[in-house]
LOLO-256048 format. One record per residue (C-alpha): residue number from 1; x, y negated, z negated. Coordinates in pm, 1 decimal. Layout:
BEGIN
rec pos->NUM | u->X | v->Y | w->Z
...
//
This chain:
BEGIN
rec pos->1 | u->0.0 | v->0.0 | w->0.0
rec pos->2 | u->150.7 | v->-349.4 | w->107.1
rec pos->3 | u->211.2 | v->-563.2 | w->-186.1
rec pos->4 | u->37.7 | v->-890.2 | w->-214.2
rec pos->5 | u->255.7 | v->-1181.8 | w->-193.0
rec pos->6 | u->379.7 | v->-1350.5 | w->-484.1
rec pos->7 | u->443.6 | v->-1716.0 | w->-372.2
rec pos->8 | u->702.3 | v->-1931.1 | w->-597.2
rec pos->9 | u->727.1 | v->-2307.1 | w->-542.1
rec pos->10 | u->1086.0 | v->-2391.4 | w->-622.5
rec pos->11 | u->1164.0 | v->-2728.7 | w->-740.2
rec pos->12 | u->1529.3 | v->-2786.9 | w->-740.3
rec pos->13 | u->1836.1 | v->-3093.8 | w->-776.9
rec pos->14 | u->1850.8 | v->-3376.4 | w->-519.3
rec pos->15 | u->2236.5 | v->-3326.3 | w->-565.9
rec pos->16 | u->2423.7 | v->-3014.3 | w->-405.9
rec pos->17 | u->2653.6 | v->-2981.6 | w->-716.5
rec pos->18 | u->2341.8 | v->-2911.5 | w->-942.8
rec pos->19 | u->2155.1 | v->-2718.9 | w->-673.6
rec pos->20 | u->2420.2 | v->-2482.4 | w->-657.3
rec pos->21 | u->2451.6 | v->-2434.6 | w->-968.7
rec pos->22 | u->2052.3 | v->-2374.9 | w->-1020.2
rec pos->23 | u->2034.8 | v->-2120.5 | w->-698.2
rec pos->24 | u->2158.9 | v->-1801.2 | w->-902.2
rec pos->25 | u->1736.9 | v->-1799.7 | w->-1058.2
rec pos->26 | u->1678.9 | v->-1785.8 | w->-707.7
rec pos->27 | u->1817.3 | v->-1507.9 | w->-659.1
rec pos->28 | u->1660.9 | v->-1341.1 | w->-1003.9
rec pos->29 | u->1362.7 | v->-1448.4 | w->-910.6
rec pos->30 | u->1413.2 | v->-1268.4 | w->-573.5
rec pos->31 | u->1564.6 | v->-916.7 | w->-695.4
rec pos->32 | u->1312.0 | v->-917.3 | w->-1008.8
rec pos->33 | u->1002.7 | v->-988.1 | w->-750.6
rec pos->34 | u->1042.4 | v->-834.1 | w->-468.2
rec pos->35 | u->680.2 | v->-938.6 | w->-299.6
rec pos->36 | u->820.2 | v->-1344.3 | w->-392.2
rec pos->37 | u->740.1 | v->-1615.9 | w->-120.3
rec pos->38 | u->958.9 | v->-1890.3 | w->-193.8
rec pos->39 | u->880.0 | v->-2244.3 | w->-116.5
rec pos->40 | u->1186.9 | v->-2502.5 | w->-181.9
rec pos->41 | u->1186.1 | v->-2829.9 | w->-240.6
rec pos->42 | u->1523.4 | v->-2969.5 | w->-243.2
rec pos->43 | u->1686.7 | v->-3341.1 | w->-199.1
rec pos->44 | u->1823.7 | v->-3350.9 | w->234.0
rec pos->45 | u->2162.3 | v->-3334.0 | w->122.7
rec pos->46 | u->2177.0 | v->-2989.9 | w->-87.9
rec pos->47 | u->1828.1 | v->-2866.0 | w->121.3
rec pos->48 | u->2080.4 | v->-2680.7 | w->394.7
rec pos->49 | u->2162.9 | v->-2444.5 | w->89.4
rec pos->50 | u->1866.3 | v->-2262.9 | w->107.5
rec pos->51 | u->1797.9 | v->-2184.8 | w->488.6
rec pos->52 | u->1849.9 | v->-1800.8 | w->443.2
rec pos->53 | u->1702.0 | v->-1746.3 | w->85.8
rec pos->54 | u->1491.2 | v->-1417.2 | w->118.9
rec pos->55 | u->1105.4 | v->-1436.0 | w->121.4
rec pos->56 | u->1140.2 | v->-1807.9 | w->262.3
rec pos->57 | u->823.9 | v->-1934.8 | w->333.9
rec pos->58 | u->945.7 | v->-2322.6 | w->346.9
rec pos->59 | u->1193.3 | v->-2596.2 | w->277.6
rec pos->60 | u->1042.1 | v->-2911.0 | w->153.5
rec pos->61 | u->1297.7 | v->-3179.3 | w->193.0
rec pos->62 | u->1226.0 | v->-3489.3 | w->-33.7
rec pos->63 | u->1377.1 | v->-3776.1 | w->8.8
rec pos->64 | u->1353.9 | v->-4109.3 | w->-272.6
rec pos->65 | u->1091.3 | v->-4330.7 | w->-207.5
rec pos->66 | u->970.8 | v->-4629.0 | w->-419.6
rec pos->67 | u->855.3 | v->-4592.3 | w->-728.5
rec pos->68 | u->718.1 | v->-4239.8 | w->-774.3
rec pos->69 | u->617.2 | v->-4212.4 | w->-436.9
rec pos->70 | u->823.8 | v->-3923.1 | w->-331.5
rec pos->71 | u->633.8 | v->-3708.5 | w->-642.1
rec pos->72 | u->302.0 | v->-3777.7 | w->-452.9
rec pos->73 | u->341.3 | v->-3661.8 | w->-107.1
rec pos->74 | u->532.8 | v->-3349.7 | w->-255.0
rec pos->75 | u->215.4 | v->-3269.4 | w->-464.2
rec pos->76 | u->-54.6 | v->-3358.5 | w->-144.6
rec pos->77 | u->215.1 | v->-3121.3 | w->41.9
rec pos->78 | u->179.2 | v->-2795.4 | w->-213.1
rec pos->79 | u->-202.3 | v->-2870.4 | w->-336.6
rec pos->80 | u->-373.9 | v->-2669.9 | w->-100.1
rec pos->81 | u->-178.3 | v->-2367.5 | w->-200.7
rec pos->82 | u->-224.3 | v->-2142.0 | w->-565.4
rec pos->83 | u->86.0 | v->-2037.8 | w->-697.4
rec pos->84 | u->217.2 | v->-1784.4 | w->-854.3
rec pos->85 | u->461.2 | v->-1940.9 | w->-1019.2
rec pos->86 | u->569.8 | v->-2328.9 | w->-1030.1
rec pos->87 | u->979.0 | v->-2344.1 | w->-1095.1
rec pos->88 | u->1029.1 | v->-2702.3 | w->-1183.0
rec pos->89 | u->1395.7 | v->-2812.7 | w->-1207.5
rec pos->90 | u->1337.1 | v->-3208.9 | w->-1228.8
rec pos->91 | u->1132.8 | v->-3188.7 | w->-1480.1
rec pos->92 | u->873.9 | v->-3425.8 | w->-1313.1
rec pos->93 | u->570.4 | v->-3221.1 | w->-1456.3
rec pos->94 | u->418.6 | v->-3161.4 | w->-1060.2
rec pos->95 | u->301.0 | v->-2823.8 | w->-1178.1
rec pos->96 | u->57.9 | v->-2980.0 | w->-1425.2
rec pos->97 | u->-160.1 | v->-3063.3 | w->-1122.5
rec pos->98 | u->-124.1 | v->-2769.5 | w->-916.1
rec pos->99 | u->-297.9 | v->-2482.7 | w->-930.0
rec pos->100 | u->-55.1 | v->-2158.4 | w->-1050.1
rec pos->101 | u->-57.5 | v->-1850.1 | w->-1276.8
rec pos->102 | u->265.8 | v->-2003.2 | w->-1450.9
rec pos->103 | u->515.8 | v->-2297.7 | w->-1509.7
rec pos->104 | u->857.4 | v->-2294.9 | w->-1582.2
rec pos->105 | u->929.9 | v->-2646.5 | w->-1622.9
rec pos->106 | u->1280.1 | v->-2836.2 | w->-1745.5
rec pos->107 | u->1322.8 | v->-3060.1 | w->-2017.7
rec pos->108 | u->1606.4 | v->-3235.6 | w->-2202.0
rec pos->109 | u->1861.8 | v->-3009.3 | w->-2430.6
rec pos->110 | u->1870.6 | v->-3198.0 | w->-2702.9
rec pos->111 | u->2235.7 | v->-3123.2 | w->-2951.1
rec pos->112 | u->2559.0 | v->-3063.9 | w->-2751.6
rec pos->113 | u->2650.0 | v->-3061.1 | w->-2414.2
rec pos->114 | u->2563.8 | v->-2723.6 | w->-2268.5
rec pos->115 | u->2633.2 | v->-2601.8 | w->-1940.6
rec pos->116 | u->2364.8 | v->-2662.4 | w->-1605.6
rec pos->117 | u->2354.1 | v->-2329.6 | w->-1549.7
rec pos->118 | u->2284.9 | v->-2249.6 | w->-1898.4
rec pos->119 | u->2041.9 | v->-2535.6 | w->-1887.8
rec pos->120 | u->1872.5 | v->-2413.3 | w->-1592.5
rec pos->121 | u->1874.8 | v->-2015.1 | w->-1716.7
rec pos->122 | u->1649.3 | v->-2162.1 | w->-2033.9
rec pos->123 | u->1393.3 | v->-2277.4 | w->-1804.3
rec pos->124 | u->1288.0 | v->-1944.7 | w->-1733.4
rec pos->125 | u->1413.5 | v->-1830.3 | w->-2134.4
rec pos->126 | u->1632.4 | v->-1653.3 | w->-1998.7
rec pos->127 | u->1892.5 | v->-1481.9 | w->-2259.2
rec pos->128 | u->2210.1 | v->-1314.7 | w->-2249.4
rec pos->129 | u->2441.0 | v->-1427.0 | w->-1972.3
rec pos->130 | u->2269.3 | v->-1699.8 | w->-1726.4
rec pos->131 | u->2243.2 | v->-1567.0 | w->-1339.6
rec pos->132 | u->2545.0 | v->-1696.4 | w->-1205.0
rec pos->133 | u->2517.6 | v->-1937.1 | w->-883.0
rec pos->134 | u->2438.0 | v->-1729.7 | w->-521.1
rec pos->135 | u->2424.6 | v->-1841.4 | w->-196.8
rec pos->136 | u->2276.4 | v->-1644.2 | w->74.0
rec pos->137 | u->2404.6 | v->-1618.6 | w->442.6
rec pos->138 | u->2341.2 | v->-1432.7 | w->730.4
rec pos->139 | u->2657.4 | v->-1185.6 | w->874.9
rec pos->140 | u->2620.3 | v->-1455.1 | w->1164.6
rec pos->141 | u->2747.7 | v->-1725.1 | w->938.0
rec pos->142 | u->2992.7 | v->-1514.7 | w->794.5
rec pos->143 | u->3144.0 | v->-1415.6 | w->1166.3
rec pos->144 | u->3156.4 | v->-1782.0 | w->1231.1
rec pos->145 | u->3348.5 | v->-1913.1 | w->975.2
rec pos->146 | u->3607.3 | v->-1603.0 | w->1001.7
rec pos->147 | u->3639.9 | v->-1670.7 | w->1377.5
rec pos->148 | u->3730.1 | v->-2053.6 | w->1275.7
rec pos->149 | u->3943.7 | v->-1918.1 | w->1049.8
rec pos->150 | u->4122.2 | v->-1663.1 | w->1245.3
rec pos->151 | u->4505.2 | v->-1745.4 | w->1292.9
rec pos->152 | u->4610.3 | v->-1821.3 | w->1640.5
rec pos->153 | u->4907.2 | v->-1627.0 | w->1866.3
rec pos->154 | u->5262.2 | v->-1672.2 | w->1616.4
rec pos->155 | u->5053.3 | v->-1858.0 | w->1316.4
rec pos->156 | u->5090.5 | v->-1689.9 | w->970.3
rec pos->157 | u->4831.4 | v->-1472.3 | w->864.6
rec pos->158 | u->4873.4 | v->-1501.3 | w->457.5
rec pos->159 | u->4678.7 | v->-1605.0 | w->165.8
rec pos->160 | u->4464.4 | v->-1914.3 | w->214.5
rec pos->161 | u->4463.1 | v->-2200.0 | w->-2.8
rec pos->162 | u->4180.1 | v->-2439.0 | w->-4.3
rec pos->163 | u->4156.4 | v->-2785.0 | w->-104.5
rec pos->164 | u->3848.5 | v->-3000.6 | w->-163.6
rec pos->165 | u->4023.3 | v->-3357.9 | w->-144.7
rec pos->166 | u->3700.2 | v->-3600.3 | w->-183.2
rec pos->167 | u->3419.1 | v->-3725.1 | w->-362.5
rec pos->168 | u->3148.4 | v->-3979.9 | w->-397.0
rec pos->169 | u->3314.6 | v->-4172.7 | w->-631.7
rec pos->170 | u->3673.2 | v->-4318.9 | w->-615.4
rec pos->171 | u->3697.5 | v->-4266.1 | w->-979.3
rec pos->172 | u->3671.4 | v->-3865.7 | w->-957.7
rec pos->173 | u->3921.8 | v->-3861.3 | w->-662.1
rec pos->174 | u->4299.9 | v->-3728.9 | w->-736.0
rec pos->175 | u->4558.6 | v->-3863.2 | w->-526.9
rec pos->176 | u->4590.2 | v->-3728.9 | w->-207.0
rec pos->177 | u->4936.3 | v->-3755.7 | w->-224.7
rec pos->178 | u->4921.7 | v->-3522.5 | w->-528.3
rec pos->179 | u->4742.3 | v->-3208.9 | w->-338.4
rec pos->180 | u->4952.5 | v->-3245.3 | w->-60.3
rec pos->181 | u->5244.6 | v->-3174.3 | w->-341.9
rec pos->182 | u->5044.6 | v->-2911.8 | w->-468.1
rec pos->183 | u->4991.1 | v->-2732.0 | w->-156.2
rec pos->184 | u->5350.9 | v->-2747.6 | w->-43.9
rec pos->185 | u->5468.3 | v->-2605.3 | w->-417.5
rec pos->186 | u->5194.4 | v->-2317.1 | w->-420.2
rec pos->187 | u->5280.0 | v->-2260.4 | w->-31.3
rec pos->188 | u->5629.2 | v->-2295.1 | w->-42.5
rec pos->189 | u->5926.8 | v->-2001.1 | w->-60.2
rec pos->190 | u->5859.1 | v->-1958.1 | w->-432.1
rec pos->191 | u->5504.6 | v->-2010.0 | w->-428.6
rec pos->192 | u->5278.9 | v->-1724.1 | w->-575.7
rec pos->193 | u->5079.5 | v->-1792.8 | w->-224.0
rec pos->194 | u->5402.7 | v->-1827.4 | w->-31.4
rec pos->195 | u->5408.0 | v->-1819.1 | w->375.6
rec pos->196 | u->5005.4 | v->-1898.6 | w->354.8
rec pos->197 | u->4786.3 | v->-2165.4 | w->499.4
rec pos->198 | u->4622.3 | v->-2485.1 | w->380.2
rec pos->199 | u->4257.1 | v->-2471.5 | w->420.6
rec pos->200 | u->4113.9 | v->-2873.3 | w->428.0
rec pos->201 | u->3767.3 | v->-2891.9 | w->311.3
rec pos->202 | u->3510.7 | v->-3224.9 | w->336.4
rec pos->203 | u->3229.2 | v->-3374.2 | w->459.7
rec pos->204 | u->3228.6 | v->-3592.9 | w->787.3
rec pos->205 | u->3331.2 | v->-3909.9 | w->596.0
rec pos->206 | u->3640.4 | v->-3777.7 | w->455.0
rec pos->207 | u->3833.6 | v->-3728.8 | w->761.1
rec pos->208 | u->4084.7 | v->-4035.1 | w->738.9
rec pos->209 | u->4148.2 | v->-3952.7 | w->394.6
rec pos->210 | u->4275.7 | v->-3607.9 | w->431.7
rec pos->211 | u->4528.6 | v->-3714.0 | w->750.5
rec pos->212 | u->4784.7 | v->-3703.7 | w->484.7
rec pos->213 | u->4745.3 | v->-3389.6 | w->430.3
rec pos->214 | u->4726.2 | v->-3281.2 | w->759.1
rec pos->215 | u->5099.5 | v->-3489.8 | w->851.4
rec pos->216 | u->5226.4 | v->-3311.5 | w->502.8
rec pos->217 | u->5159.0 | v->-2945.2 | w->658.3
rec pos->218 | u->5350.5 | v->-2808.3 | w->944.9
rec pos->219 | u->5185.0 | v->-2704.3 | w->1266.7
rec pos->220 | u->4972.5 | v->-2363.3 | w->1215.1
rec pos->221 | u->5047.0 | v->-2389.6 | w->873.7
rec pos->222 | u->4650.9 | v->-2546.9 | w->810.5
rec pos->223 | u->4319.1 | v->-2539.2 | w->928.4
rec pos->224 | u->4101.5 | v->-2869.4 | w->885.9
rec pos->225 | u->3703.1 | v->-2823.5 | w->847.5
rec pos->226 | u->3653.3 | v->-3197.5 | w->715.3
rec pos->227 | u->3327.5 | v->-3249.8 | w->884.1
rec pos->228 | u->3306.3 | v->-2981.0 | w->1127.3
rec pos->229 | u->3092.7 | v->-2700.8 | w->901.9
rec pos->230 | u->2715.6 | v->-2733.6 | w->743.5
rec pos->231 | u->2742.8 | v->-2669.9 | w->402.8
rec pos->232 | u->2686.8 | v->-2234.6 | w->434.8
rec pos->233 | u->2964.0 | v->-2231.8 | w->686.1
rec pos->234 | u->3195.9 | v->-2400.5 | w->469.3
rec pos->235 | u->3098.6 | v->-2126.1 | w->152.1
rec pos->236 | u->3110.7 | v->-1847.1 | w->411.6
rec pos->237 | u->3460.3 | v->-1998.3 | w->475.7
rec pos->238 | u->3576.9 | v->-2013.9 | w->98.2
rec pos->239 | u->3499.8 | v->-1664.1 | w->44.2
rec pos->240 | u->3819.7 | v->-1539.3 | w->267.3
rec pos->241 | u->4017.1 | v->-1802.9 | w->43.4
rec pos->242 | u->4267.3 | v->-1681.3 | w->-215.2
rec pos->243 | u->4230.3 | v->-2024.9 | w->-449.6
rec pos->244 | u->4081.4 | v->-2368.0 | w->-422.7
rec pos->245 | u->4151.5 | v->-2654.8 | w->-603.5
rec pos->246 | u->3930.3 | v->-2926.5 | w->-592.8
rec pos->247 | u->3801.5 | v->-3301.2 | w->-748.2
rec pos->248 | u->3481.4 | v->-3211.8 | w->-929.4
rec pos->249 | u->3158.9 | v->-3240.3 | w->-668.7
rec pos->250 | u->2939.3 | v->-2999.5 | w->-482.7
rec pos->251 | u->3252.0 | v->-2853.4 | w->-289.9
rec pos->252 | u->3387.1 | v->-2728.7 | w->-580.0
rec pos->253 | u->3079.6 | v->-2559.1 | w->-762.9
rec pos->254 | u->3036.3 | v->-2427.1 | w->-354.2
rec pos->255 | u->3384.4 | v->-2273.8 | w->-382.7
rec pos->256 | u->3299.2 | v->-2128.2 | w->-728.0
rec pos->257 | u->3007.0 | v->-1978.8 | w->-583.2
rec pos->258 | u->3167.8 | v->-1786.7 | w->-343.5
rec pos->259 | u->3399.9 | v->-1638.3 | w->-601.5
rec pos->260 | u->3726.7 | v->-1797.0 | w->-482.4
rec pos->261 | u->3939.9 | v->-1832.8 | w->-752.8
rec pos->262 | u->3869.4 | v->-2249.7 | w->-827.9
rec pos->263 | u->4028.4 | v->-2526.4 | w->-999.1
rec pos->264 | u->3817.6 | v->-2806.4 | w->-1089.9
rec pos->265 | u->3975.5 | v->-3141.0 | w->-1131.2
rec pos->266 | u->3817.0 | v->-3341.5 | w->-1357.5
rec pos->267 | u->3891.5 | v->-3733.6 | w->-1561.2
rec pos->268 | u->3520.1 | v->-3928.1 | w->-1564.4
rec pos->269 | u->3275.2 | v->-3616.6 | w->-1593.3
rec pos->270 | u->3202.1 | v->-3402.7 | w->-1841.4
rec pos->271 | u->3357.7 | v->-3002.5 | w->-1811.6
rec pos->272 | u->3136.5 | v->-2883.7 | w->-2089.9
rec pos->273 | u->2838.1 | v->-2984.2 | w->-1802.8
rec pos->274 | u->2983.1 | v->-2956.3 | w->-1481.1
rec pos->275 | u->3272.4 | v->-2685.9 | w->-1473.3
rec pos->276 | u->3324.2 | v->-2431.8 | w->-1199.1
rec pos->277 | u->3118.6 | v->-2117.6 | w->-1300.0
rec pos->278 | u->3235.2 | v->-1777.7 | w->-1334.6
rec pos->279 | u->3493.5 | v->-1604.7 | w->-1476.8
rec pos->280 | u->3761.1 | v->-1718.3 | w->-1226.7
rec pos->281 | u->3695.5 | v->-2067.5 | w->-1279.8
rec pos->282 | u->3881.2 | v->-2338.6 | w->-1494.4
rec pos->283 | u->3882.7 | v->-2681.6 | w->-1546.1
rec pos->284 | u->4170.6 | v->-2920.5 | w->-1534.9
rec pos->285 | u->4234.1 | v->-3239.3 | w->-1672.5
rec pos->286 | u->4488.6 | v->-3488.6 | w->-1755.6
rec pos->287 | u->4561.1 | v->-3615.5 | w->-2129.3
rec pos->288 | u->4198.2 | v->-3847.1 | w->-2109.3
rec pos->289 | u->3880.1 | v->-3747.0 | w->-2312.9
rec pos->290 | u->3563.4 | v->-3791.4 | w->-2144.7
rec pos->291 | u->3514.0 | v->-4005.2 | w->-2407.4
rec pos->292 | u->3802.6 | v->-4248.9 | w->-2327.3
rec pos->293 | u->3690.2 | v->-4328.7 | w->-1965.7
rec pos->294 | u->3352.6 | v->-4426.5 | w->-2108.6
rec pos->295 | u->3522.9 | v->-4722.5 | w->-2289.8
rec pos->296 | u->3713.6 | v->-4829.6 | w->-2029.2
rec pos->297 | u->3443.8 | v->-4813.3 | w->-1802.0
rec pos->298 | u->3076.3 | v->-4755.4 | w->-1979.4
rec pos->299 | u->2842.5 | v->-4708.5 | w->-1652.1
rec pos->300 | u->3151.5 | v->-4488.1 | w->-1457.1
rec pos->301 | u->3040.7 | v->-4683.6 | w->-1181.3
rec pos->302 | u->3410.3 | v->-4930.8 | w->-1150.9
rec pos->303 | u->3617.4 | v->-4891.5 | w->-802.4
rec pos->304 | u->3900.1 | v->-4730.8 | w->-1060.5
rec pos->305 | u->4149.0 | v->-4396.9 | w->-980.8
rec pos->306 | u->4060.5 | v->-4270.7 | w->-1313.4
rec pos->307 | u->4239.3 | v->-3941.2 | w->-1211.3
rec pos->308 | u->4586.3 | v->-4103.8 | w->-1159.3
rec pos->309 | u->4698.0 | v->-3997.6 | w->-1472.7
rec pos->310 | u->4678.4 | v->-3608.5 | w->-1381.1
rec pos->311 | u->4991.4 | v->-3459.6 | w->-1341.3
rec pos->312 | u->5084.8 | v->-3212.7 | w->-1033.0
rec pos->313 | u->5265.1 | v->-3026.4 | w->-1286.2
rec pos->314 | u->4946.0 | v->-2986.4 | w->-1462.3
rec pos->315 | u->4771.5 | v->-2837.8 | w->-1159.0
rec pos->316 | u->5004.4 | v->-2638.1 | w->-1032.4
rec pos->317 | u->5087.6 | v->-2497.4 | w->-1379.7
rec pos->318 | u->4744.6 | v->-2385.1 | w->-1415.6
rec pos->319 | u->4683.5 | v->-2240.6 | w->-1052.6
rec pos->320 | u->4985.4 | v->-2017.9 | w->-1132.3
rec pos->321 | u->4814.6 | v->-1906.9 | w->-1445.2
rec pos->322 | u->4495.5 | v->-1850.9 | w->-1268.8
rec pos->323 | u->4626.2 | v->-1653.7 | w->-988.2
rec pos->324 | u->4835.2 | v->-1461.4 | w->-1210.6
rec pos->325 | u->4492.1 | v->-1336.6 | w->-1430.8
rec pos->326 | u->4306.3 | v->-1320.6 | w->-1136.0
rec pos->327 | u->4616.9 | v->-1049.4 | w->-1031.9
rec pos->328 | u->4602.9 | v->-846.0 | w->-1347.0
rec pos->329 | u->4272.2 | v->-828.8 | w->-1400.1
rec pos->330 | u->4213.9 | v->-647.2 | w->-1037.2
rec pos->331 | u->4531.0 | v->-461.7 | w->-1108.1
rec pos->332 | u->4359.5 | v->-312.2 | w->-1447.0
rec pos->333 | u->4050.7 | v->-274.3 | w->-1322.7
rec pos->334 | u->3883.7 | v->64.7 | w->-1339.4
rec pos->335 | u->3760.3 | v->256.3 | w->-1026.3
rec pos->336 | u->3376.0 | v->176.5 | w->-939.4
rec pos->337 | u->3095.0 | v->389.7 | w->-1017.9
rec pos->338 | u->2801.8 | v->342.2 | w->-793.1
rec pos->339 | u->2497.2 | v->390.6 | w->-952.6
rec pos->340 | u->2146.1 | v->473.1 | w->-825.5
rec pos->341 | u->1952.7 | v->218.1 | w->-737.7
rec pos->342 | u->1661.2 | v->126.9 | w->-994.6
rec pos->343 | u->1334.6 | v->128.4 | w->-949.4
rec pos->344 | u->1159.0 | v->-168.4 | w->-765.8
rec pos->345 | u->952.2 | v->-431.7 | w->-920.4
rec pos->346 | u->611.5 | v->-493.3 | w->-842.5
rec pos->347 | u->427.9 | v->-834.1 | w->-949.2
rec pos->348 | u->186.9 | v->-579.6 | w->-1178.9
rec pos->349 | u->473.4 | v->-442.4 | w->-1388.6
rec pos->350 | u->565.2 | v->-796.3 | w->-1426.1
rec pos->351 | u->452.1 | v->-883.2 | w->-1750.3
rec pos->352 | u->560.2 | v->-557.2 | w->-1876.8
rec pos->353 | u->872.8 | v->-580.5 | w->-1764.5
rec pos->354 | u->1164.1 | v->-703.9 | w->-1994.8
rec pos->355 | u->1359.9 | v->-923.1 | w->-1735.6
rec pos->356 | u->1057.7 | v->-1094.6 | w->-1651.4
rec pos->357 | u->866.8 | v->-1146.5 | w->-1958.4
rec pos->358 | u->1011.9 | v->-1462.1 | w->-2026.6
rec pos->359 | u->923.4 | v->-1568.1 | w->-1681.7
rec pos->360 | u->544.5 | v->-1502.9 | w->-1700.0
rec pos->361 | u->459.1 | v->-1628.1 | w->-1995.7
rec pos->362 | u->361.5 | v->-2023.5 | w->-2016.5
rec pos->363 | u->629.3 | v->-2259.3 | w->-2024.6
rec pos->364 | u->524.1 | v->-2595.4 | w->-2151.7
rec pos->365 | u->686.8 | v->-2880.2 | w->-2038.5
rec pos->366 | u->858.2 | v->-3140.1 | w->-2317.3
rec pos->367 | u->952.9 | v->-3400.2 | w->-2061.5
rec pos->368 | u->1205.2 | v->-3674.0 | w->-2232.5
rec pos->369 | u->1448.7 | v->-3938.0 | w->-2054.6
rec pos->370 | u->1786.0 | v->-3909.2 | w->-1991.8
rec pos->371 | u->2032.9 | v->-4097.1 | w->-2175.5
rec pos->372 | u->2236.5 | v->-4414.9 | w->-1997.8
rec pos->373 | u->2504.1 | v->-4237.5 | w->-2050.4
rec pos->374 | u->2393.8 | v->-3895.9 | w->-1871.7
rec pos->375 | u->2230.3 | v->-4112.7 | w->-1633.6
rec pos->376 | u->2592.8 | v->-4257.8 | w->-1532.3
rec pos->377 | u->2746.3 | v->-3922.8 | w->-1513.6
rec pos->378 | u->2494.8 | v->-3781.8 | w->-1329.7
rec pos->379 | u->2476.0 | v->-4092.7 | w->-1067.4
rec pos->380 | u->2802.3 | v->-3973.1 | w->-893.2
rec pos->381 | u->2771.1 | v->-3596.3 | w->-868.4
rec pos->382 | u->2752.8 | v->-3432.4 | w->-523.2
//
């Protein structure tokens, strides 16, 4: 008997940074309801994220409009439609006038700074380790991206490290000076990714800023995608990388994403928030405290190079240390055991099922402002 659909409305960041880092309880939601229909509504920057989920039914792209304008013709857009369940990440209380079975709405943390992807897990009470961030792609993409990355007739065919040289903000940008140093000491003779190739990563504004970095490598020692791959392409692309080391923005939670080994750079923002996720992921930064940029500037909104005062040594001290755990863990890994697959999961066993119980049941939404100071933080990610 065909299952009945189960249609999800999916409200998720305007920023590609915080929709990454939300898109693993898409994929929870997908594997734990099998019968789901999602509909996503995403800002039209991070909206390319989600053009292969499974079950897609639609991407909503919403852009800003005056006032709360943009909430309104999102709501006469979804009205006609009863959900199954409303997902709202924005915590803008749309589901309140929709008709649905259930809401899963956000609202503030209140205490210390936890993760997003914490946060967003506790939207659906979700305990125990939060569903780390997933992109999907089709073996199309994938094919695509190798084929750019494929080494030409007499190029070098070794490890791949990736940068992610930009931002939004001049304040969150290291020195591009300082990865080019980087690249050549990690690429180098004595470089734990010696005879390899530099892997340029941005978005189509950034290519006069990386030219440095292009005149600092030698000829078929790089390959430059600044502006020449959608978003996918560019995480299809970071999954045949062997590290990437990057300023904190949607790049770098990307590169996490796709399980690349990833160094986050980080001065103005906050680590305990916005880290790379998983469990070959760190964060970097130099000797300043979030705390200290605040008073020099309050808003984090100044044209300052708050990340001058990160070291190279710094970096490349702690890419060595990554790549060297990354090493021994694989080294001491045990053999895999497949195991059988487990039952499916039909929308009726729902309630009864453990995984989801938290998701069915009634989620009401608390809805409370962000701070000024969250708000300034949050105003430059990507």
């Amino acid at each position: 008997m065909t299952q009945r659909a189960f249609p999800i409305l999916f409200i998720t960041a305007t920023r590609i940074g915080d929709a990454v880092l939300s898109s693993g309880l898409i994929k929870f939601l997908a594997e734990q309801i099998p019968n789901a229909r999602f509909t996503i509504v995403s800002g039209p920057l991070a909206a390319p994220l989600f053009a292969h989920v499974p079950g897609l039914d639609r991407v909503i792209v919403m852009e800003k409009g005056k006032g709360k304008g943009h909430w309104f013709k999102l709501w006469n857009q979804v009205r006609h439609k009863k959900w199954g369940l409303v997902v709202d990440l924005r915590g803008s209380g749309t589901a309140l006038f929709l008709r649905r079975d259930k809401r899963a709405i956000w609202k503030k943390h209140v205490g210390e700074p936890i993760h997003k992807v914490i946060d967003a897990a506790r939207v659906l009470k979700l305990e125990g380790d939060p569903p780390s961030p997933h992109l999907y792609i089709t073996p199309e993409v994938q094919a695509l991206a190798d084929q750019m990355l494929a080494p030409r007739l007499g190029e070098p065919s070794g490890p791949i490290l990736a940068v992610g040289p930009a931002s939004n903000w001049v304040g969150k940008i290291w020195p591009i000076e300082r990865f080019a140093q980087t690249a050549q000491q990690l690429l180098g003779p004595q470089g734990p990714l010696a005879g390899g190739r530099l892997l340029i990563m941005g978005g189509p504004d950034d290519s006069r800023m990386v030219e440095e970095l292009r005149m600092a490598s030698a000829r078929g020692r790089y390959v430059d995608l600044t502006g020449k791959v959608d978003l996918l392409t560019a995480y299809a692309a970071l999954k045949r990388a062997d590290l990437f080391i990057g300023n904190d923005s949607g790049l770098m939670h990307i590169a996490a994403a796709a399980g690349v080994p990833t160094i986050g750079l980080f001065g103005p923002s906050d680590e305990r928030r916005y880290a790379p996720w998983g469990p070959n992921a760190r964060a970097v930064r130099g000797p300043r405290t979030l705390d200290q940029f605040l008073a020099v500037d309050p808003d984090l909104s100044q044209a300052i190079r708050h990340m001058s005062d990160l070291p190279v040594t710094t970096v490349v001290k702690a890419a060595k240390a990554l790549l060297a755990d990354v090493k021994a863990a694989r080294e001491a890994a045990p053999e895999m055991v497949v195991e059988e697959d487990a039952p499916e999961v039909t929308v009726e066993d729902a309630a009864v099922t453990p995984e989801l119980q938290a998701v069915v049941e009634d989620v009401a939404p608390e809805p409370a402002e962000v701070s000024a100071s969250e708000d300034a933080i949050d105003a430059d990610r990507t």
